[in-house]
N, C-alpha and C positions, 0 to 999 in steps of 0.2 A: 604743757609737758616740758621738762627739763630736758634740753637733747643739749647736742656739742657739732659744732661746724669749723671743718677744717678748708681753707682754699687757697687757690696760688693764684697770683694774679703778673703778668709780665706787658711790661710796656715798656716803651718808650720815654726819655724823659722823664721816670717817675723817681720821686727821689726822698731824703729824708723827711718832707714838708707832708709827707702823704703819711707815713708812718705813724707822724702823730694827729694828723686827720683822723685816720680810721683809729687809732686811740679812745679820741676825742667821740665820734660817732657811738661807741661802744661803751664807752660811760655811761654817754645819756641816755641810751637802751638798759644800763644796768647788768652789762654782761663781763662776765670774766673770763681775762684767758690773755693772749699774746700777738703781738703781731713783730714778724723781724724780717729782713734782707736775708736772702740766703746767697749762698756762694756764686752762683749763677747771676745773681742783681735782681732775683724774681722775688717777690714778695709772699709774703706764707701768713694767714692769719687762722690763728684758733681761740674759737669764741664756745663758751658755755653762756647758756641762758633758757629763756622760756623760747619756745619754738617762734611766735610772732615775733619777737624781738631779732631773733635769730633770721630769719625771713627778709625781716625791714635792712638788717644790715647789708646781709645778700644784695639786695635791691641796689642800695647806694653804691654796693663796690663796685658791680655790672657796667654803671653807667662811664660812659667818657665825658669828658670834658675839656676844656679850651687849654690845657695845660699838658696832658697826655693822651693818646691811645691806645688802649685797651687790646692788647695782641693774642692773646691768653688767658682763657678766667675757667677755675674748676673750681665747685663746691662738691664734698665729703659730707654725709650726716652720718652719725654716730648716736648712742648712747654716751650720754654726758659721764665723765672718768672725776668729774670736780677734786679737780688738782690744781685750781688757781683761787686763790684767795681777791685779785683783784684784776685788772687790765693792764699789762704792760708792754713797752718796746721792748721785746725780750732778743735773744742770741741764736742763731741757727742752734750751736753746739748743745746747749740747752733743751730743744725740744724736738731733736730728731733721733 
């Protein structure tokens, strides 16, 4: 099933290197949609795809790792709006 996940994620330490992490992550799941810094330094990503895929991304963002921790994590489902043609580092201004 085609759905859509929105989520904010806030840490410590997290910086433009993660950005195109979760990019990169979301390719190779085949999903589209955006991930940007918003005003606050929090991270915001929306992803369109198949539900599993959608899932497995979830999964990876969750985790911490040796580089940052994890202060804040929400996930959003939705009926997918497919209004992205591909996966990009997009702009707050852009998708709020």
């Amino acid at each position: 099933m085609f759905k859509r996940m929105e989520s904010g994620i806030s840490a410590k330490s997290i910086g433009a290197d993660y950005l195109s992490w979760v990019k990169d992550c979301a390719k190779k799941l085949h999903l589209k949609g955006a991930v940007f810094t918003k005003d606050d330094g929090s991270i915001k990503i929306i992803a369109e795809g198949e539900d599993e895929d959608l899932r497995e991304l979830t999964e990876k963002l969750e985790v911490n790792n040796l580089l940052f921790t994890v202060e804040n994590f929400y996930v959003k489902w939705e009926d997918a709006k497919e209004e992205f043609k591909d996966f990009t580092i997009g702009y707050q201004k852009v998708y709020t």
